[in-house]
C-alpha positions in Angstrom: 89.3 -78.4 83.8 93.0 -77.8 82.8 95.8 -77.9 84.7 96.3 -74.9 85.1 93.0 -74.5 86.9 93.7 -77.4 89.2 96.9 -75.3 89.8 95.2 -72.3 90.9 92.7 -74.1 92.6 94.9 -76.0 94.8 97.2 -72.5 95.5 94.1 -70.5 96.4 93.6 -73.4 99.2 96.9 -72.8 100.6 97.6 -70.3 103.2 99.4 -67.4 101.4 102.3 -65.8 103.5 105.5 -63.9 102.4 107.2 -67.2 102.6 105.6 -69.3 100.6 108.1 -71.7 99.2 109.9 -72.0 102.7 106.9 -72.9 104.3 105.9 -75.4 101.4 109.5 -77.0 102.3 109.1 -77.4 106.0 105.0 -77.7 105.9 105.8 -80.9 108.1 107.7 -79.4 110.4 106.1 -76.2 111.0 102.7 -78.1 111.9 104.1 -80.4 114.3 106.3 -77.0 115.9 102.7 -75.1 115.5 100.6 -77.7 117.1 103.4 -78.7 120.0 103.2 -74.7 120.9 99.1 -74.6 120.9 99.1 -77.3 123.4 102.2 -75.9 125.8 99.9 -72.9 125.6 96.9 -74.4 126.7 98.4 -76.4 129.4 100.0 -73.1 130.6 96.6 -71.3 130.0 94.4 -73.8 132.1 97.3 -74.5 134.4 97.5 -70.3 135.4 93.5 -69.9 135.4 92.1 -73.0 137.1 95.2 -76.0 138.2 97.6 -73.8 140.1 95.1 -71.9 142.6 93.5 -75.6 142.8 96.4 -77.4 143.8 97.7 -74.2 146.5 94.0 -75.0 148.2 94.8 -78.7 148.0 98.3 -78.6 149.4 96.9 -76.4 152.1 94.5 -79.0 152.7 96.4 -81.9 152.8 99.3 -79.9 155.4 96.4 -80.7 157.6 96.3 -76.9 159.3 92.7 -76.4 157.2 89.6 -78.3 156.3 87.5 -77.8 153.5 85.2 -75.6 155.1 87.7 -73.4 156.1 89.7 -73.3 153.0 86.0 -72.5 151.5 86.6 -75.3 148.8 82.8 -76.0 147.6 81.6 -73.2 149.7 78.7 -71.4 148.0 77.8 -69.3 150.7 79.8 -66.0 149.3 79.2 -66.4 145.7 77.5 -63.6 145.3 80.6 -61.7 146.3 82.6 -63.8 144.5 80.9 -64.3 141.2 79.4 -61.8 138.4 76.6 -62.4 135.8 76.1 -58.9 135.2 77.8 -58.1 131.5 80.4 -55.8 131.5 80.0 -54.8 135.8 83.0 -55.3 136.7 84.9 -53.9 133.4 83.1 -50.4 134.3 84.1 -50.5 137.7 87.4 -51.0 136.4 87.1 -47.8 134.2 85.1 -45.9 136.5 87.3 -46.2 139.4 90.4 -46.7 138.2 92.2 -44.8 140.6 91.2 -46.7 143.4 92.9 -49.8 142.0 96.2 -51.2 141.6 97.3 -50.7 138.3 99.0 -54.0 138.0 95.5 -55.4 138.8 94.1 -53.5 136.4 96.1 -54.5 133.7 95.7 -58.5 134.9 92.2 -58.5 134.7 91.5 -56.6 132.1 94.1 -57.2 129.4 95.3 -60.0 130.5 92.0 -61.4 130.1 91.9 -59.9 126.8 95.2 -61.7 125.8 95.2 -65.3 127.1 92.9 -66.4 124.7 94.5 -64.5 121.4 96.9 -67.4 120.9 94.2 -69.5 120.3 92.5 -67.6 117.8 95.5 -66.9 116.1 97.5 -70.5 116.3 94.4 -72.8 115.2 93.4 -70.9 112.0 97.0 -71.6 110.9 96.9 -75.3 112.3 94.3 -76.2 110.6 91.3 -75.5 107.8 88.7 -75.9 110.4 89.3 -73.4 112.2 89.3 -70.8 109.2 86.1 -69.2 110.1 85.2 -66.2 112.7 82.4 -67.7 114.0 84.1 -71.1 115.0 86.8 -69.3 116.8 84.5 -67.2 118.5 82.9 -70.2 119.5 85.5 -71.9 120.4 87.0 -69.2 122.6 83.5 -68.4 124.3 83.2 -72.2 125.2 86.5 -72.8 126.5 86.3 -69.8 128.4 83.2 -70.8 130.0 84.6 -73.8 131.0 87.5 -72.4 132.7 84.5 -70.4 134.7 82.7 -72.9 134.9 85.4 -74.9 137.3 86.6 -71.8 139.0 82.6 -71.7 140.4 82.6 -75.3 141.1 85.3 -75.3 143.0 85.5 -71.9 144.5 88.9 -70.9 143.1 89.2 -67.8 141.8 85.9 -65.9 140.9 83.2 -66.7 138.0 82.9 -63.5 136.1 81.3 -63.1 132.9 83.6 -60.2 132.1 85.9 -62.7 132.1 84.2 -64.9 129.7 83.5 -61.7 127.3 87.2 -60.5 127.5 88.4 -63.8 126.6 85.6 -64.6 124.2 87.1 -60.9 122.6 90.8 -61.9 123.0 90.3 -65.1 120.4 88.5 -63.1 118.0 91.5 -60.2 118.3 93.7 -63.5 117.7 91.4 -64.6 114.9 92.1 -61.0 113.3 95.7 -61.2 114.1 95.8 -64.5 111.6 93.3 -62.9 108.5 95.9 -59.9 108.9 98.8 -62.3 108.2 96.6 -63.3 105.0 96.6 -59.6 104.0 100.6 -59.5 103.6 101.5 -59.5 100.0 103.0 -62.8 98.4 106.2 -63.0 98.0 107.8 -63.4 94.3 110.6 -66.0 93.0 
Protein backbone atom coordinates (compact mmCIF):
# COMPACT_ATOMS: atom_id res chain seq x y z
CA UNK A 1 0.00 0.00 0.00
CA UNK A 2 1.45 3.49 -0.83
CA UNK A 3 1.11 6.45 0.87
CA UNK A 4 -1.00 7.82 -0.79
CA UNK A 5 -3.50 5.13 -0.06
CA UNK A 6 -2.90 5.36 3.64
CA UNK A 7 -3.64 9.08 3.02
CA UNK A 8 -6.94 8.47 1.62
CA UNK A 9 -7.63 5.87 3.83
CA UNK A 10 -7.14 7.79 6.90
CA UNK A 11 -9.24 11.01 5.25
CA UNK A 12 -12.14 8.80 4.29
CA UNK A 13 -12.28 7.98 8.27
CA UNK A 14 -12.56 11.52 9.17
CA UNK A 15 -15.75 13.31 9.44
CA UNK A 16 -15.96 15.54 6.32
CA UNK A 17 -17.45 19.05 7.00
CA UNK A 18 -16.96 22.44 5.20
CA UNK A 19 -14.33 23.15 7.73
CA UNK A 20 -12.09 20.72 7.60
CA UNK A 21 -8.73 22.15 8.37
CA UNK A 22 -10.29 24.27 11.32
CA UNK A 23 -11.75 21.44 12.81
CA UNK A 24 -8.43 19.32 12.35
CA UNK A 25 -6.77 22.44 14.33
CA UNK A 26 -9.04 22.52 17.27
CA UNK A 27 -10.10 18.57 17.12
CA UNK A 28 -9.15 18.69 20.93
CA UNK A 29 -11.12 21.32 21.77
CA UNK A 30 -14.13 20.82 19.84
CA UNK A 31 -14.59 17.16 21.58
CA UNK A 32 -14.22 18.22 24.97
CA UNK A 33 -16.82 21.51 24.09
CA UNK A 34 -18.97 18.65 22.12
CA UNK A 35 -18.94 16.14 24.86
CA UNK A 36 -19.34 18.97 27.92
CA UNK A 37 -22.64 20.09 25.84
CA UNK A 38 -23.99 16.19 25.44
CA UNK A 39 -23.86 15.87 29.09
CA UNK A 40 -25.42 19.53 30.16
CA UNK A 41 -28.08 18.27 27.80
CA UNK A 42 -28.74 15.15 29.33
CA UNK A 43 -28.69 16.41 32.85
CA UNK A 44 -31.21 19.01 31.56
CA UNK A 45 -33.15 16.27 29.64
CA UNK A 46 -33.52 13.83 32.66
CA UNK A 47 -33.63 16.70 35.11
CA UNK A 48 -37.09 18.20 33.05
CA UNK A 49 -38.69 14.56 32.41
CA UNK A 50 -38.14 12.65 35.63
CA UNK A 51 -35.80 14.87 38.68
CA UNK A 52 -37.78 18.05 38.86
CA UNK A 53 -41.53 16.62 39.13
CA UNK A 54 -39.67 14.08 41.72
CA UNK A 55 -38.21 16.49 43.82
CA UNK A 56 -41.74 19.00 43.80
CA UNK A 57 -43.53 15.61 45.22
CA UNK A 58 -40.63 15.27 47.68
CA UNK A 59 -40.50 18.76 48.90
CA UNK A 60 -44.23 18.54 49.28
CA UNK A 61 -43.67 15.65 51.30
CA UNK A 62 -41.13 16.60 53.51
CA UNK A 63 -43.27 20.30 54.31
CA UNK A 64 -45.14 17.71 56.18
CA UNK A 65 -48.85 18.92 54.88
CA UNK A 66 -48.91 15.39 52.70
CA UNK A 67 -48.10 11.71 53.04
CA UNK A 68 -47.22 9.44 50.43
CA UNK A 69 -50.48 8.17 49.90
CA UNK A 70 -51.79 11.36 49.44
CA UNK A 71 -49.15 12.79 47.26
CA UNK A 72 -49.93 9.30 45.31
CA UNK A 73 -46.09 8.63 45.23
CA UNK A 74 -45.98 4.65 44.51
CA UNK A 75 -49.70 4.62 44.11
CA UNK A 76 -50.67 2.18 41.31
CA UNK A 77 -54.14 2.35 41.81
CA UNK A 78 -54.86 5.01 38.74
CA UNK A 79 -52.39 3.69 36.30
CA UNK A 80 -54.61 2.88 33.98
CA UNK A 81 -55.54 6.54 33.66
CA UNK A 82 -52.28 7.48 33.93
CA UNK A 83 -50.34 5.26 31.76
CA UNK A 84 -50.62 4.11 27.90
CA UNK A 85 -49.39 0.89 26.17
CA UNK A 86 -51.50 1.37 23.24
CA UNK A 87 -49.12 2.59 20.19
CA UNK A 88 -49.81 5.69 18.92
CA UNK A 89 -53.44 6.32 21.26
CA UNK A 90 -52.72 9.16 22.58
CA UNK A 91 -50.89 10.86 19.41
CA UNK A 92 -54.46 10.30 17.53
CA UNK A 93 -56.27 11.76 20.16
CA UNK A 94 -54.09 14.52 19.82
CA UNK A 95 -54.83 14.81 16.09
CA UNK A 96 -58.29 13.84 16.19
CA UNK A 97 -59.34 16.31 18.79
CA UNK A 98 -57.16 18.91 18.53
CA UNK A 99 -59.50 21.45 19.18
CA UNK A 100 -60.38 20.40 22.36
CA UNK A 101 -56.80 20.93 23.60
CA UNK A 102 -54.56 23.58 24.53
CA UNK A 103 -52.37 24.26 21.87
CA UNK A 104 -49.38 24.80 24.07
CA UNK A 105 -50.08 21.24 25.29
CA UNK A 106 -50.19 20.10 22.06
CA UNK A 107 -47.12 21.23 20.95
CA UNK A 108 -45.34 19.88 24.55
CA UNK A 109 -46.33 16.61 24.06
CA UNK A 110 -46.11 16.04 20.84
CA UNK A 111 -43.07 17.97 19.49
CA UNK A 112 -41.49 18.40 22.31
CA UNK A 113 -41.41 14.80 22.64
CA UNK A 114 -40.19 14.65 19.22
CA UNK A 115 -37.25 17.08 20.01
CA UNK A 116 -35.74 16.23 23.35
CA UNK A 117 -34.08 13.38 22.19
CA UNK A 118 -32.70 14.94 18.58
CA UNK A 119 -29.63 16.22 20.35
CA UNK A 120 -28.64 13.01 21.14
CA UNK A 121 -28.81 11.58 17.85
CA UNK A 122 -27.24 14.35 16.41
CA UNK A 123 -24.28 15.15 19.13
CA UNK A 124 -22.99 11.40 19.70
CA UNK A 125 -22.47 10.57 15.98
CA UNK A 126 -20.13 13.57 15.88
CA UNK A 127 -18.61 12.58 19.39
CA UNK A 128 -17.70 9.62 18.60
CA UNK A 129 -17.20 6.56 15.81
CA UNK A 130 -19.49 4.35 17.72
CA UNK A 131 -22.24 5.97 17.38
CA UNK A 132 -21.94 6.23 13.46
CA UNK A 133 -24.72 3.84 12.72
CA UNK A 134 -28.77 4.32 12.59
CA UNK A 135 -29.50 1.43 14.32
CA UNK A 136 -27.27 2.11 17.43
CA UNK A 137 -28.81 5.56 17.77
CA UNK A 138 -32.11 4.20 17.42
CA UNK A 139 -31.26 1.99 20.00
CA UNK A 140 -29.89 4.08 22.11
CA UNK A 141 -32.67 6.62 22.00
CA UNK A 142 -35.51 3.83 22.42
CA UNK A 143 -33.59 2.55 25.57
CA UNK A 144 -32.98 5.73 27.23
CA UNK A 145 -36.42 6.72 26.58
CA UNK A 146 -37.67 3.74 28.16
CA UNK A 147 -35.89 4.40 31.05
CA UNK A 148 -37.09 7.80 31.56
CA UNK A 149 -40.64 5.87 31.43
CA UNK A 150 -39.77 3.44 33.14
CA UNK A 151 -39.07 5.79 36.46
CA UNK A 152 -41.93 8.13 35.67
CA UNK A 153 -44.19 4.58 36.34
CA UNK A 154 -42.30 3.61 39.28
CA UNK A 155 -42.66 6.53 40.89
CA UNK A 156 -45.89 7.85 39.72
CA UNK A 157 -44.54 11.18 38.31
CA UNK A 158 -45.70 12.21 35.29
CA UNK A 159 -47.41 9.48 33.02
CA UNK A 160 -45.84 6.24 31.26
CA UNK A 161 -46.81 6.61 27.66
CA UNK A 162 -45.51 4.72 24.93
CA UNK A 163 -46.16 7.59 22.61
CA UNK A 164 -43.74 9.01 24.44
CA UNK A 165 -41.21 6.32 24.09
CA UNK A 166 -42.04 6.32 20.08
CA UNK A 167 -41.82 10.11 19.72
CA UNK A 168 -38.51 10.21 21.38
CA UNK A 169 -37.32 6.92 19.87
CA UNK A 170 -38.25 9.18 16.39
CA UNK A 171 -36.65 12.45 17.66
CA UNK A 172 -33.00 10.62 17.92
CA UNK A 173 -33.26 9.13 14.65
CA UNK A 174 -34.51 12.86 13.12
CA UNK A 175 -31.17 13.90 15.14
CA UNK A 176 -29.29 10.95 13.61
CA UNK A 177 -30.45 12.41 10.10
CA UNK A 178 -29.69 15.88 11.07
CA UNK A 179 -25.74 14.60 11.54
CA UNK A 180 -25.63 12.18 7.95
CA UNK A 181 -27.12 15.63 6.46
CA UNK A 182 -24.03 17.56 7.81
CA UNK A 183 -21.97 14.70 5.96
CA UNK A 184 -23.81 15.63 2.69
CA UNK A 185 -22.32 19.35 2.71
CA UNK A 186 -19.65 19.62 0.13
CA UNK A 187 -15.83 19.78 1.35
CA UNK A 188 -14.42 22.69 1.44
CA UNK A 189 -11.15 23.55 -0.84
CA UNK A 190 -7.70 25.18 0.24
Amino acid sequence: MTKNNISNVQDDTKLPLPYRSWFDTYYMQVKIVGWIIFIVYSFIAFYKLVIDRLVNVIIVFFQGDYSFGELGLFDYSGWRVTTNFVPFETILRYINYSQYFNLDLLIINLLGNLLIFTPMGFLLPLLSKKFRKAWIIIILGFFSSLMVETVQFIFTVGSADIDDLILNTVGAWVGYLAYKCLLIIPKSHN
